[in-house]
N, CA, C and O of each residue as an XYZ file, in Angstrom:
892
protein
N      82.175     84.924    198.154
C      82.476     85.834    199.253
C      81.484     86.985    199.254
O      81.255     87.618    198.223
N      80.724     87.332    200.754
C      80.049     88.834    200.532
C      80.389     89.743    201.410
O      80.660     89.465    202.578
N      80.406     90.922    200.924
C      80.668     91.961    201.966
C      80.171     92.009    203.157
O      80.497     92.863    203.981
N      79.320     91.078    203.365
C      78.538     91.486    204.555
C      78.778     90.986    205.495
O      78.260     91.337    206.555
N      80.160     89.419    205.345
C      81.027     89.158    206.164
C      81.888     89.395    206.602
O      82.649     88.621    207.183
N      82.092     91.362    206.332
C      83.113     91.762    206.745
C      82.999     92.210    207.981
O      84.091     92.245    208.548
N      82.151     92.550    208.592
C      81.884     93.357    210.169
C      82.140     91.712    210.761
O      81.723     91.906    211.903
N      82.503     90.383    210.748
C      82.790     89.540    211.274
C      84.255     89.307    211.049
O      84.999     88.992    211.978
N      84.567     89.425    210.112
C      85.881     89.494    209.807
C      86.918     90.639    209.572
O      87.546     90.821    208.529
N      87.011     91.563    211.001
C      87.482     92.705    211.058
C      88.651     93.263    211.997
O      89.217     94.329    212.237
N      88.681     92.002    212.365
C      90.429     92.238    213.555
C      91.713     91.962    212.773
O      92.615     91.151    212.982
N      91.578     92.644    212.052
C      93.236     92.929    211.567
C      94.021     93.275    211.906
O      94.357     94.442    211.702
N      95.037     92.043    212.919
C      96.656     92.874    213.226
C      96.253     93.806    214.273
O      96.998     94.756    214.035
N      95.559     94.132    215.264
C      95.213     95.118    215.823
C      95.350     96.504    215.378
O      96.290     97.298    215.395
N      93.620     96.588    214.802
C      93.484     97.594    214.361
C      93.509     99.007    215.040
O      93.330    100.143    214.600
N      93.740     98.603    216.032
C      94.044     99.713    217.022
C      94.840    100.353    217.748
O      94.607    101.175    218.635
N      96.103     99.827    217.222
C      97.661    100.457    216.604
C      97.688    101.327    215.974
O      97.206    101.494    214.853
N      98.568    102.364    216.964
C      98.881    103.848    216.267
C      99.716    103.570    215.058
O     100.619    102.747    215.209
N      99.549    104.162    213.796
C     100.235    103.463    212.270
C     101.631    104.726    213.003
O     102.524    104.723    212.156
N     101.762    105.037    213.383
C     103.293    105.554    213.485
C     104.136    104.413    214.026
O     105.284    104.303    213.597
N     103.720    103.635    214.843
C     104.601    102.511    215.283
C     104.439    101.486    214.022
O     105.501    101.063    213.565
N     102.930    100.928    213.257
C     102.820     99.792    212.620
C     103.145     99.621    211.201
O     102.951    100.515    210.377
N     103.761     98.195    210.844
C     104.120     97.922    209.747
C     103.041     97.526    209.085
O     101.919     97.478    209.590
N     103.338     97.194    207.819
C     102.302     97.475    206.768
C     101.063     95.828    207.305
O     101.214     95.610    208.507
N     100.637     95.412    207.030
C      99.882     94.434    207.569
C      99.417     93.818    205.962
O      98.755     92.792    206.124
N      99.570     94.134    204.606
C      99.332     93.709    203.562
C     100.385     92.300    203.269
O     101.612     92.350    203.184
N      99.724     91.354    203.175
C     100.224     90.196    202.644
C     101.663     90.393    201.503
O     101.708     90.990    200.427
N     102.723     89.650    202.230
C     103.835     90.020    201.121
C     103.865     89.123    199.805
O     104.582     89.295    198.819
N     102.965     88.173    200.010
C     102.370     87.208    198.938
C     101.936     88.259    198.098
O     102.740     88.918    197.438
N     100.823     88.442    198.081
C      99.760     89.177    197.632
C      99.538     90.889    197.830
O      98.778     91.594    198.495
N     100.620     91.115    196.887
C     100.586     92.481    197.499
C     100.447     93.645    196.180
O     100.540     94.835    196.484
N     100.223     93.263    194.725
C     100.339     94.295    193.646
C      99.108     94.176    193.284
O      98.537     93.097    193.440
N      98.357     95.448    192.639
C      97.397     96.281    192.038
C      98.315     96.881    190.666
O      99.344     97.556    190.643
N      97.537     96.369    189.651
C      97.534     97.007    188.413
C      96.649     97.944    187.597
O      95.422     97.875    187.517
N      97.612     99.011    186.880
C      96.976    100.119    186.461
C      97.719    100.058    184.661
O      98.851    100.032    184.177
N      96.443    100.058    184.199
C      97.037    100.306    182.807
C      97.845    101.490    182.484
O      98.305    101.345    181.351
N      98.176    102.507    182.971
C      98.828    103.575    182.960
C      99.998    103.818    184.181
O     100.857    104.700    184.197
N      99.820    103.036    184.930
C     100.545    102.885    186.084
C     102.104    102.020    186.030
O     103.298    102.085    186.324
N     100.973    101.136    185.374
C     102.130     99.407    186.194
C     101.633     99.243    186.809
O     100.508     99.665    187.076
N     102.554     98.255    187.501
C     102.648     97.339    188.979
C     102.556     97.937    190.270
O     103.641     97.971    190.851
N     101.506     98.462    190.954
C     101.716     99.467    192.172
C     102.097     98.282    193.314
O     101.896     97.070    193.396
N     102.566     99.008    193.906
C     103.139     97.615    195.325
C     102.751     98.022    196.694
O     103.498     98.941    197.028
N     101.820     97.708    197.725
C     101.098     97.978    198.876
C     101.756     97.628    199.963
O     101.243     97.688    201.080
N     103.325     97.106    199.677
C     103.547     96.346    200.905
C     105.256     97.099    201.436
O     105.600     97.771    202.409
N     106.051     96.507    200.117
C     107.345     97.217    200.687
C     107.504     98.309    200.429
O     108.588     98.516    199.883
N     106.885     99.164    200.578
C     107.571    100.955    200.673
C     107.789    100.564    201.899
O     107.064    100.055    202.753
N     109.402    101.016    201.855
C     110.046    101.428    203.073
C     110.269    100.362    203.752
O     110.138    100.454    204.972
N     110.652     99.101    203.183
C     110.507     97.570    203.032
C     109.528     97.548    204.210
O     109.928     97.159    205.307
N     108.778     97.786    204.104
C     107.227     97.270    205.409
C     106.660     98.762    205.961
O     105.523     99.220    206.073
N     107.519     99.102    206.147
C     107.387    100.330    206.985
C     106.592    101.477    207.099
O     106.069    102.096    208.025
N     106.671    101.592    205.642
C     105.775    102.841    204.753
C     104.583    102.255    203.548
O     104.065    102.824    202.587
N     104.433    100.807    204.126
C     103.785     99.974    203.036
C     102.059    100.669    203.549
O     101.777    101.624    204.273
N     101.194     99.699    202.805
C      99.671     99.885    203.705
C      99.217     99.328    204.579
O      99.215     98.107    204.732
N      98.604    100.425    205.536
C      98.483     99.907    206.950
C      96.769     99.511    206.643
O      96.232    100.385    205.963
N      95.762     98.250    207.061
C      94.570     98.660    206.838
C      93.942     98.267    208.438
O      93.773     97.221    209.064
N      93.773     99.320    208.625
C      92.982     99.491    210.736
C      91.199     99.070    209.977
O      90.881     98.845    208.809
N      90.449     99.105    211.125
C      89.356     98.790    210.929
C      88.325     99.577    210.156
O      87.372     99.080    209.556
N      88.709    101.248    210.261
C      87.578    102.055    209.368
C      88.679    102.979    208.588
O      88.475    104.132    208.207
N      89.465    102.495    208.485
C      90.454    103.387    206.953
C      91.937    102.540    206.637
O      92.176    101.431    207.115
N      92.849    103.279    205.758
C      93.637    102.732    205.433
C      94.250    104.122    205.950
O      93.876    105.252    206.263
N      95.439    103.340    205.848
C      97.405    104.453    206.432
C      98.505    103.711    205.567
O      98.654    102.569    205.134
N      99.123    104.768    205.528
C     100.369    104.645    204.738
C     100.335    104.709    203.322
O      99.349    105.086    202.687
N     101.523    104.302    202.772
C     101.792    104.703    201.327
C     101.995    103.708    200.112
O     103.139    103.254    200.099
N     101.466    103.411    199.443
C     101.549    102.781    197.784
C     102.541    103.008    197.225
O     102.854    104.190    197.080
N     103.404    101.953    196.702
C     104.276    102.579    195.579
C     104.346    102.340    194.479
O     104.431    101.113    194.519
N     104.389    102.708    193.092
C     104.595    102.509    191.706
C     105.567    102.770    191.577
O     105.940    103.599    192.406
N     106.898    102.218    190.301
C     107.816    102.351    189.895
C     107.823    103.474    188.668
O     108.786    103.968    188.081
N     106.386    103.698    188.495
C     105.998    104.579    187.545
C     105.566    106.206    188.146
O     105.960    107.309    187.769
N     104.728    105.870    189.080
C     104.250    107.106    189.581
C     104.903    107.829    190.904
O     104.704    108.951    191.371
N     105.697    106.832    191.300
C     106.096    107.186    192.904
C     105.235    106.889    193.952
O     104.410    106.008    193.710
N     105.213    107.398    195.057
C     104.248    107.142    196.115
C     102.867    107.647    196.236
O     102.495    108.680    195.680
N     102.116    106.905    196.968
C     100.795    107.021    196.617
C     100.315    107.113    198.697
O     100.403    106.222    199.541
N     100.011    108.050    198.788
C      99.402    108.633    200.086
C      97.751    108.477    200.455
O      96.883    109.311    200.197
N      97.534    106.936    201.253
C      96.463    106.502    201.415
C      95.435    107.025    202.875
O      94.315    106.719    203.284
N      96.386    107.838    203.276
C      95.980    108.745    204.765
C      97.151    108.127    205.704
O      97.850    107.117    205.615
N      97.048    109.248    206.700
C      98.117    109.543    207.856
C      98.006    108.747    209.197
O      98.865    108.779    210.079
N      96.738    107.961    209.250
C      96.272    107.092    210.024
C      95.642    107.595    211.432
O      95.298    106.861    212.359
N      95.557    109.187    211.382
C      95.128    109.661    212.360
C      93.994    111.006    211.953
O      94.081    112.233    211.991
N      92.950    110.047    211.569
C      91.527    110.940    211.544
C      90.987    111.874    212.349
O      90.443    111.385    213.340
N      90.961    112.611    212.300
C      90.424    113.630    212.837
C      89.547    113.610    214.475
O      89.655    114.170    215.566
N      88.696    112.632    213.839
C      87.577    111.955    214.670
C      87.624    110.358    214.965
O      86.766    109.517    215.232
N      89.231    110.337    214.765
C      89.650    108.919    215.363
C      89.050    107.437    214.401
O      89.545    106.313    214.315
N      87.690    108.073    213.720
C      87.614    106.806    212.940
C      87.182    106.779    211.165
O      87.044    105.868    210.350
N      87.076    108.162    211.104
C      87.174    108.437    209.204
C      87.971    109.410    209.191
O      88.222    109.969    210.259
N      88.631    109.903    207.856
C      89.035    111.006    207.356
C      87.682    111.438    206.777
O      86.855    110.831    206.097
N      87.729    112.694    207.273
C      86.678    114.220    206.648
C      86.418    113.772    204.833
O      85.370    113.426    204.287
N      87.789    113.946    204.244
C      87.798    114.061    202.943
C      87.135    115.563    202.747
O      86.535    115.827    201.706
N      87.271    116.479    203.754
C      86.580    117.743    203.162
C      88.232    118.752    202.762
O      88.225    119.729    202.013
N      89.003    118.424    203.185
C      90.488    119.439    202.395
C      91.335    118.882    202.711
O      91.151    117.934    203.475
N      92.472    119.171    202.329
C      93.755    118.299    202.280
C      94.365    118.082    203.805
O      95.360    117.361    203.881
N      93.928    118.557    204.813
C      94.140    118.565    206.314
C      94.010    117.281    206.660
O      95.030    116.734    207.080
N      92.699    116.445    206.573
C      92.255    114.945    206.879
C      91.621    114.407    205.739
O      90.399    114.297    205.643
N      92.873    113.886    204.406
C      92.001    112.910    203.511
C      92.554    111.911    203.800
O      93.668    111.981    204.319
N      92.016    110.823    203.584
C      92.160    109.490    203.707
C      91.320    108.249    202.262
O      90.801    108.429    201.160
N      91.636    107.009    203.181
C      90.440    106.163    202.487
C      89.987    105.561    203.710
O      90.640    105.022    204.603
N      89.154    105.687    203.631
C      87.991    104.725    204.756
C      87.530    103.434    204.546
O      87.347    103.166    203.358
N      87.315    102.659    205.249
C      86.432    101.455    205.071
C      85.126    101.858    205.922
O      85.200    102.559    206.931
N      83.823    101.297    205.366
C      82.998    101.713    205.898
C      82.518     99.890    206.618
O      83.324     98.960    206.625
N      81.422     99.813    207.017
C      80.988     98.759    208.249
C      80.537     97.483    206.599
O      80.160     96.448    207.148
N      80.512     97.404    206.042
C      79.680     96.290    205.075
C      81.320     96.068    203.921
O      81.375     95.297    202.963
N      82.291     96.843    204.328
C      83.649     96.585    203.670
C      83.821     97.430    202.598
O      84.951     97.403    202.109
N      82.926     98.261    202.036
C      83.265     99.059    201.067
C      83.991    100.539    201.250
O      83.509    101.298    202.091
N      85.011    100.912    200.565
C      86.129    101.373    200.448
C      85.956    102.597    199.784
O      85.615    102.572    198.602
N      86.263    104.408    200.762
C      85.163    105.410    200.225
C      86.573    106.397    200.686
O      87.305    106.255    201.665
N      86.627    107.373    199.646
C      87.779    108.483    199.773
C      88.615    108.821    199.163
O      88.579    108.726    197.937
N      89.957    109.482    200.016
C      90.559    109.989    198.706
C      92.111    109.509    198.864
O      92.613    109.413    199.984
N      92.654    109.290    197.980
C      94.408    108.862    198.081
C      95.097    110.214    196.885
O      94.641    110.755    195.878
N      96.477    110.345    197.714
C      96.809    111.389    196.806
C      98.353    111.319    196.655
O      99.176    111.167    197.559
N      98.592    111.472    195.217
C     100.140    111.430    194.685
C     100.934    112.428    194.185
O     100.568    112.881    193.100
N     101.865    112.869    194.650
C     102.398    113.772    194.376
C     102.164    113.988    192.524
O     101.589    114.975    192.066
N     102.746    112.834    191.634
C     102.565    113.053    190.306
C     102.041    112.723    190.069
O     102.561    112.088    189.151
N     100.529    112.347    190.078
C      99.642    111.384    189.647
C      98.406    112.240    190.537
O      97.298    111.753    190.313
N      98.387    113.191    191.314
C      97.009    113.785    191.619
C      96.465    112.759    192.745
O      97.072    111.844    193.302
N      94.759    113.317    192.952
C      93.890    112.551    193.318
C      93.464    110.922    192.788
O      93.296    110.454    191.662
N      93.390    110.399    193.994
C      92.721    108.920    193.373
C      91.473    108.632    193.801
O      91.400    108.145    194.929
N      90.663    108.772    193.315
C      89.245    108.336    194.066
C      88.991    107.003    194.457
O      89.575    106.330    193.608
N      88.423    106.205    195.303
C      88.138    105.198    195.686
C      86.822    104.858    195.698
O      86.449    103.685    195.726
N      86.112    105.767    195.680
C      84.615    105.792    194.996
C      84.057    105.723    193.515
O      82.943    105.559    193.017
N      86.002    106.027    192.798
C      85.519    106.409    191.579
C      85.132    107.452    190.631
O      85.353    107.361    189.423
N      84.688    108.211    191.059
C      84.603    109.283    190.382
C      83.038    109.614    189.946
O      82.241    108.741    189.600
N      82.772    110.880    190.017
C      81.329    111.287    189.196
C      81.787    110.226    187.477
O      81.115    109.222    187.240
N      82.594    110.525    186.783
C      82.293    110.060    185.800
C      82.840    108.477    185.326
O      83.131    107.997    184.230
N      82.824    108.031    186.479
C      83.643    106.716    186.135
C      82.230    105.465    186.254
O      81.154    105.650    186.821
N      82.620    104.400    185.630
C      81.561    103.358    185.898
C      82.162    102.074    185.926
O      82.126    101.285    184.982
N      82.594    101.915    186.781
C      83.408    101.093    187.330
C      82.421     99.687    187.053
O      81.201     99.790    186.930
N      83.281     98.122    186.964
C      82.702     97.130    186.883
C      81.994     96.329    188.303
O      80.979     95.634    188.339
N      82.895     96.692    189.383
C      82.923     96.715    190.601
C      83.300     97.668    191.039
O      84.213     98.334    190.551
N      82.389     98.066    192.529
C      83.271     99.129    193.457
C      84.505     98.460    194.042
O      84.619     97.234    194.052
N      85.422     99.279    194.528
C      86.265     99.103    195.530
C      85.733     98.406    196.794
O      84.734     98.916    197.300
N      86.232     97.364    197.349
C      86.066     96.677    198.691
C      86.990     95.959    199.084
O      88.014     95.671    198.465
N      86.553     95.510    200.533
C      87.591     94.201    201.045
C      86.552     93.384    201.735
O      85.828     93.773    202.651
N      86.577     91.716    200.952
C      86.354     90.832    201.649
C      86.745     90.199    201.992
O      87.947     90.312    201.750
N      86.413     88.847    202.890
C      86.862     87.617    203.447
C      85.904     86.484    203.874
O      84.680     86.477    204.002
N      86.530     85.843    203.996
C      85.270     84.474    204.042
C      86.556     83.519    204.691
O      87.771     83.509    204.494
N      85.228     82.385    205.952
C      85.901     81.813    206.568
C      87.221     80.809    206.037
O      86.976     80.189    205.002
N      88.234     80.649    206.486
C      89.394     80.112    205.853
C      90.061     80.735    205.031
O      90.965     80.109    204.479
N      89.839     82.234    204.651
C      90.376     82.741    203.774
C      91.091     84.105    204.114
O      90.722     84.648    205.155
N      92.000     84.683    203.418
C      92.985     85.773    203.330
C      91.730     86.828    203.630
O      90.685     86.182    203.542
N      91.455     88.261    203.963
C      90.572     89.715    203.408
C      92.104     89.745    202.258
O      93.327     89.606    202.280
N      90.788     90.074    201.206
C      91.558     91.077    199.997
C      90.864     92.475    199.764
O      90.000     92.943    200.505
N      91.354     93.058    198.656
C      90.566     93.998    197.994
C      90.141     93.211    196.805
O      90.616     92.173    196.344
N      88.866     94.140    196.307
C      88.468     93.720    195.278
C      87.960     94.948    194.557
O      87.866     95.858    195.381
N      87.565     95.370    193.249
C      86.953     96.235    192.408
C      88.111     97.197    191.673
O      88.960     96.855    190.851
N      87.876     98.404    192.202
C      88.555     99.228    190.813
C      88.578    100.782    191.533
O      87.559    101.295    191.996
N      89.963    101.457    191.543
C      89.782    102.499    191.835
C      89.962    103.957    190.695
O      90.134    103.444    189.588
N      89.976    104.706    190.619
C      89.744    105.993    189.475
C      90.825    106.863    189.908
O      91.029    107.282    191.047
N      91.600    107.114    188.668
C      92.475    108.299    189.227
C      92.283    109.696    188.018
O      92.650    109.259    186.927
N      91.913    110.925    187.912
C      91.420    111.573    186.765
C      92.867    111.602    185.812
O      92.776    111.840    184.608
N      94.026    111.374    186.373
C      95.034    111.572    185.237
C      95.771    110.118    185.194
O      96.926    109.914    184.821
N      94.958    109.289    185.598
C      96.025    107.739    185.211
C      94.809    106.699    185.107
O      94.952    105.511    184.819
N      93.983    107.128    185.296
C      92.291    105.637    184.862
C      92.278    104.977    185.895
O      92.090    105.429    187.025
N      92.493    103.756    185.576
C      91.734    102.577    186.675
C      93.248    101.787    187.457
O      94.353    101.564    186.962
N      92.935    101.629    188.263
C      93.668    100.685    188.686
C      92.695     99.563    189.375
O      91.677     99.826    190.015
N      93.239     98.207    189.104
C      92.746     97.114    188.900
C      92.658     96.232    190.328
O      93.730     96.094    190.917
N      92.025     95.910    190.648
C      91.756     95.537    192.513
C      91.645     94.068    192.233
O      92.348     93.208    192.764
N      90.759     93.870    191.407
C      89.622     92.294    190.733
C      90.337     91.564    190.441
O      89.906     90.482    190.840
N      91.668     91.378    189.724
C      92.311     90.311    188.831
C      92.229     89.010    189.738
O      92.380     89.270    190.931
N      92.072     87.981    189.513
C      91.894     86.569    190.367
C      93.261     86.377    190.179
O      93.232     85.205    189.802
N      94.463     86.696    190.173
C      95.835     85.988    190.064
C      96.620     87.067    190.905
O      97.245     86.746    191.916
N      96.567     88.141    190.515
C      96.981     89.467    191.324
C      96.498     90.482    191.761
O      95.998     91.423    191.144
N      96.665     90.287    193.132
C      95.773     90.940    194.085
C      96.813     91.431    195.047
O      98.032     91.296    195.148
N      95.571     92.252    195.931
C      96.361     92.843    197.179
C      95.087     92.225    198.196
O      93.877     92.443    198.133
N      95.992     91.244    199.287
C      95.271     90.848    200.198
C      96.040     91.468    201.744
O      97.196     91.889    201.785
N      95.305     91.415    202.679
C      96.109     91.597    204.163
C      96.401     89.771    204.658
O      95.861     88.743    204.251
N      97.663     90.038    205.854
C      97.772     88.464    206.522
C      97.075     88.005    207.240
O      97.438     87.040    207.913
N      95.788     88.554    207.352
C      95.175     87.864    208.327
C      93.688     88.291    208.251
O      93.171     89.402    208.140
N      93.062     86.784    208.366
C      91.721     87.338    208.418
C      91.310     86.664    209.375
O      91.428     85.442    209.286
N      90.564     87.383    210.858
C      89.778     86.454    211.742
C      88.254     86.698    211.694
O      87.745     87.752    211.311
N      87.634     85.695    212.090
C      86.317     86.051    211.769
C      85.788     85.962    213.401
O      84.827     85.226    213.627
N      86.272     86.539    214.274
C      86.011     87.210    215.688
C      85.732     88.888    215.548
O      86.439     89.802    215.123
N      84.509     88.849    216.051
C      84.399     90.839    216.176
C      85.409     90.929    216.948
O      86.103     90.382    217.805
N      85.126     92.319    215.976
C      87.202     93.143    216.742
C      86.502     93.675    217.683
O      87.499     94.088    218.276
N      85.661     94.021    218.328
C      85.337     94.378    219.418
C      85.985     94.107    220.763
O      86.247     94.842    221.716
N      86.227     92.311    220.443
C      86.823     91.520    221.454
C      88.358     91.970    221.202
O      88.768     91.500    220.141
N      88.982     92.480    221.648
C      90.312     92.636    221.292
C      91.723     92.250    222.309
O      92.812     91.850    221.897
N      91.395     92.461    223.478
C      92.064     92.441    224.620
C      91.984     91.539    225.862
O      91.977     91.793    227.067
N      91.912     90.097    224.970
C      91.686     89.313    225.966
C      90.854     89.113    227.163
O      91.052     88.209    227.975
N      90.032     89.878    227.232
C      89.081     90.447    228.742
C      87.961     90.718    227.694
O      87.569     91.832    227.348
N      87.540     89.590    227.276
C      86.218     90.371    226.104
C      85.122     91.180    226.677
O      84.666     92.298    226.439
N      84.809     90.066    227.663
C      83.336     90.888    228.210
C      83.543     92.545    228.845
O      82.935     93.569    228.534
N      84.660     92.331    229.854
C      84.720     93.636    230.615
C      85.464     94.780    229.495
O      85.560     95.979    229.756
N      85.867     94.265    228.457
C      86.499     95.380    227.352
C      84.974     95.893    226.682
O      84.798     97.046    226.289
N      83.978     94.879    226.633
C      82.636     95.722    225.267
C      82.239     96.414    226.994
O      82.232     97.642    227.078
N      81.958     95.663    228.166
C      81.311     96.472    229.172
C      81.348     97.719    229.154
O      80.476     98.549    228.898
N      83.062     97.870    229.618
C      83.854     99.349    229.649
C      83.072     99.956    229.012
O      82.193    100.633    229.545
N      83.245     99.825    227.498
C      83.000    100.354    226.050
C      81.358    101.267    226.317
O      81.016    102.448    226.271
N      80.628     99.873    226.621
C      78.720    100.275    226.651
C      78.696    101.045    227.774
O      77.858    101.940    227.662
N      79.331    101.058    228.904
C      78.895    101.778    230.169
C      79.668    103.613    230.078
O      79.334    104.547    230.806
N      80.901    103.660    228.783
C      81.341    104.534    228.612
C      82.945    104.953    229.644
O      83.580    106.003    229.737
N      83.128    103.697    230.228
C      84.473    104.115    230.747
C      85.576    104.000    229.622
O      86.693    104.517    229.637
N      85.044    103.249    228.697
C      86.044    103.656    227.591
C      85.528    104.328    226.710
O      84.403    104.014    226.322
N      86.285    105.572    226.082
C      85.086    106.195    225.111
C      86.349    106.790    223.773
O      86.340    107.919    223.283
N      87.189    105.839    223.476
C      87.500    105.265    222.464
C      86.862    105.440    221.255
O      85.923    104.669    221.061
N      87.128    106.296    220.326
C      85.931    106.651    218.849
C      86.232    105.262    218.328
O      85.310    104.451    218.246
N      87.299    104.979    218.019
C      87.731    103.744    217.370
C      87.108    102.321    217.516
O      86.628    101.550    216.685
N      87.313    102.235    219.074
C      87.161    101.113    220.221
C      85.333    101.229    220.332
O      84.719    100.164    220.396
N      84.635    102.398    220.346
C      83.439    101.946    220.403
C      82.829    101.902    219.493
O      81.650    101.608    219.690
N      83.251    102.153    218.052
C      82.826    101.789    216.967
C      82.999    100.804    216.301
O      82.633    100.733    215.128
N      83.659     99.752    217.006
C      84.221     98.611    216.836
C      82.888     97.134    217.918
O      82.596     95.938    217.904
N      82.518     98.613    218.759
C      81.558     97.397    219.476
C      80.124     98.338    219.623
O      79.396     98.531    220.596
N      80.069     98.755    218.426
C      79.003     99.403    217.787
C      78.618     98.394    216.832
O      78.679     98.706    215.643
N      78.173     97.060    217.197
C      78.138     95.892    216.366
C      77.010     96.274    215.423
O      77.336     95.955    214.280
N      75.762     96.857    215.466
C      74.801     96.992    214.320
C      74.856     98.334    213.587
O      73.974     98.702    212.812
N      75.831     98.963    213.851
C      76.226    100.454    212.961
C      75.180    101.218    213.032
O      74.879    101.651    211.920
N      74.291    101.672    214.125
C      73.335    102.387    214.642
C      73.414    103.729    215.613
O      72.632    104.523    216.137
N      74.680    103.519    215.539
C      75.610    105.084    216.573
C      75.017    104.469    217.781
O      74.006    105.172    217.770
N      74.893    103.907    218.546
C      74.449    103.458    219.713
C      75.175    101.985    220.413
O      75.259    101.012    219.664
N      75.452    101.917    221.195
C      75.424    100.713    221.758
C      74.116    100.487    222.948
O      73.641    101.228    223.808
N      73.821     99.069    222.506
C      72.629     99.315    223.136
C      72.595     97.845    223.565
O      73.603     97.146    223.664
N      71.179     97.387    223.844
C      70.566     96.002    224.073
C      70.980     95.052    222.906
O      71.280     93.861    222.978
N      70.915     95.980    221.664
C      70.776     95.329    220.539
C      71.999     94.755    220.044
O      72.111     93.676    219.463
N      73.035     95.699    220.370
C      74.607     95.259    220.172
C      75.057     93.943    221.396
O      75.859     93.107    220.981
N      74.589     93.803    222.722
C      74.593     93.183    223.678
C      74.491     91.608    223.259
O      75.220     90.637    223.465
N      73.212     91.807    222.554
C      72.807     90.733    222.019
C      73.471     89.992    220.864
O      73.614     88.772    220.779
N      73.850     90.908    220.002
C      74.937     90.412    218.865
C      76.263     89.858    219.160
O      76.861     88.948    218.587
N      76.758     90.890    220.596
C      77.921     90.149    221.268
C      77.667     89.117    222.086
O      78.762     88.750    222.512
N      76.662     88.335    222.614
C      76.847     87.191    223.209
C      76.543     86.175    221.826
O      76.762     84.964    221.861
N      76.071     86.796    220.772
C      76.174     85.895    219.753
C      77.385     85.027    219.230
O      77.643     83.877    218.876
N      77.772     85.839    219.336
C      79.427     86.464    218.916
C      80.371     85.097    219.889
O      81.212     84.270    219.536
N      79.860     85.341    220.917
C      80.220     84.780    221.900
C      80.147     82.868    222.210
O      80.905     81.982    222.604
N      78.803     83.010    221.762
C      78.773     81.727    221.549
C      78.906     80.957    219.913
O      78.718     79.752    219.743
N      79.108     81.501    219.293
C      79.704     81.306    218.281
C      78.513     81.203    217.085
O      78.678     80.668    215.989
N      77.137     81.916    217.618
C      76.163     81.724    216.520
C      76.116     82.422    215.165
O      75.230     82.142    214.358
């Protein structure tokens, strides 16, 4: 699997659901992360679905739970700028996904502090934090996240994991059944959607252009 099949494999559950209405979208199969200091953290039933983790296209929402630590606050699902948390003060932190699937920010627990998802200045993680997918297959996470008062928690294990239900390998761009006239909207600016046009911001260049045009009829014909 490489990260770099993640900007193809990025329509999760419609990522473009306000997380105040949406349930957690993490696989109830596949849903625990282990922490040697932790336990068993669980991504799915807080709040049996409700308050589980939400993962939209450029961050995560909602809450983690440990039987050890309590809840774990992965962002509020409403960024500032519609498609990252700042991470500059406790107003808009989050965790983000960035465009190649790697997983950048901050989660925070009432007893357990900050969690980095980057890791930390002093951590050296075996893997970073990410989520991939590959055709026929679940998106999971994978790597290792840092917390300064509880260590690592464990993303990597090949037996227990935290995956989401669904992985399509259609740009989420296309979202609304009306593909063409939805990226049109998007490029001509009648929709101006931070979310929605960063979603058909297919080469991550802040632009939509010729160049994205071209990637979406790719897209299109299935090259």
């Amino acid at each position: 699997m490489k990260a770099t099949h993640f900007l193809l494999c990025i329509a999760i559950l419609a990522a473009t659901a306000d997380f105040a209405i949406a349930q957690s979208n993490i696989n109830p199969v596949n849903k625990h992360a282990w922490g040697e200091n932790t336990g068993w953290t669980n991504w799915y039933d807080a709040g049996e679905g409700q308050d589980g983790v939400y993962v939209a296209e450029t961050y995560l929402a909602g809450y983690i739970w440990g039987e050890n630590v309590g809840w774990i606050n992965v962002g509020d699902g409403s960024p500032a700028d519609g498609v990252n948390y700042a991470n500059t003060d406790g107003s808009d932190f989050g965790v983000n996904i960035d465009a190649g699937g790697g997983i950048h920010g901050f989660a925070w627990g009432e007893n357990i502090g900050w969690i980095n998802f980057d890791g930390g200045a002093m951590a050296d993680p075996p893997e970073p934090a990410r989520i991939e997918c590959a055709e026929g297959e679940s998106a999971r996470f994978w790597g290792y996240v840092w917390g300064e008062n509880i260590g690592w928690i464990n993303l990597d294990d090949e037996y227990n994991f935290v995956s989401i239900v669904e992985c399509d390998l259609n740009n989420d761009c296309l979202v609304n059944g009306n593909d063409i006239q939805f990226f049109m909207d998007v490029m001509l600016g009648y929709d101006t959607d931070p979310e929605r046009y960063y979603k058909c911001d297919l080469n991550r260049d802040g632009v939509i252009d010729a160049e994205d045009v071209s990637l979406f009829i790719a897209s299109l014909l299935g090259s």
